[in-house]
N, C-alpha and C positions, 0 to 999 in steps of 0.2 A: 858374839862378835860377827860383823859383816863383813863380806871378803875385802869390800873397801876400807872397811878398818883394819884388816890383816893386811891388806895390801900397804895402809901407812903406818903401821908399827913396824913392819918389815924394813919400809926404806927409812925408816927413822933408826932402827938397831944396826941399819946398812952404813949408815952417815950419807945416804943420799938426797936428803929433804923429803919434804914432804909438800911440794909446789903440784901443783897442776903442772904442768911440763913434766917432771919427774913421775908423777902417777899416768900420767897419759903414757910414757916413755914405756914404763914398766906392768902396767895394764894387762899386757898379752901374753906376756913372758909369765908372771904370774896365775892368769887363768890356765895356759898350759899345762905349768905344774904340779897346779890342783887338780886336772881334768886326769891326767897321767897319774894322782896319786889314787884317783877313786878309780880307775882302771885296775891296778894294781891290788887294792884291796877287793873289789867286784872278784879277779880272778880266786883271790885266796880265801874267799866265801862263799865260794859256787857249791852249792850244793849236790851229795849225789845219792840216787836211787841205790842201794843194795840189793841183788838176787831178785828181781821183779821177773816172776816167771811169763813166758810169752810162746806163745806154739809156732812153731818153724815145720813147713810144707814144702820137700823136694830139697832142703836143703837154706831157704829164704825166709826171711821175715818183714814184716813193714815197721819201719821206724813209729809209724803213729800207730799201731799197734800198741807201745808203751803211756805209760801216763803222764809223763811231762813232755815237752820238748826236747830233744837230744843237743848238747852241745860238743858231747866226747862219748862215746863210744869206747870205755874201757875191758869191758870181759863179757864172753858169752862164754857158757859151762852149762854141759849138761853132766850130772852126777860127778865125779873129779876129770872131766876130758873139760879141757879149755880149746875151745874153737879159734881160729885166726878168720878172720871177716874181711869181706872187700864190700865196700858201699856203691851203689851206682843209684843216685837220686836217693828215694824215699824207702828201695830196697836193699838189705843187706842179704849177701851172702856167703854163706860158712859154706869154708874149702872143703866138703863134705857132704857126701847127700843121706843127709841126715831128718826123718821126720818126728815129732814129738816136740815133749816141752824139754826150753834152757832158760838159766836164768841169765837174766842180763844186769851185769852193773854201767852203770853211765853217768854223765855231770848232765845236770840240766839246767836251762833259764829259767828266771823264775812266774 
């Protein structure tokens, strides 16, 4: 089904016709919805790294250091110590000056 054909079963199961006037009318209102619905599901399909180990110097590490792109930044732990982070740019760093490896979990794009 093409969206122009959802677009007129929709205003047809609406009782709104199915005229050009009516499809023009409801045109944008209906892309919106659909754009908003694959937002929604994007979000809830986002993938995420588990435990990707990455070595941290003086306390910092570099985002591209890891191997995706970062969209969320969820946990840095080294052995059972979870880290709290502050980002500035491409750098993070743990409230702690801490050198060695942690693992990081995060969402990324794809």
């Amino acid at each position: 089904m093409t969206f122009g054909e959802a677009i007129n079963a929709a205003l047809r199961d609406l009782g709104l016709g199915e005229t050009e006037i009516s499809h023009d009318q409801y045109d944008r209102l209906f892309l919106q919805y659909a754009n908003d619905a694959v937002l929604e599901l994007s979000k809830d399909c986002r993938p995420v790294a588990h435990d990707e180990q990455v070595s941290v110097t003086a306390g910092e590490f570099s985002l591209s250091a890891l191997a995706h792109p970062v969209y969320n930044l969820l946990r840095v732990r080294a052995g059972d110590r979870i880290y709290h982070t502050r980002a500035e740019g491409d750098v993070i760093s743990l409230c702690a000056d801490y050198t060695g490896q942690v693992r990081v979990t995060y969402e990324y794009y794809y």
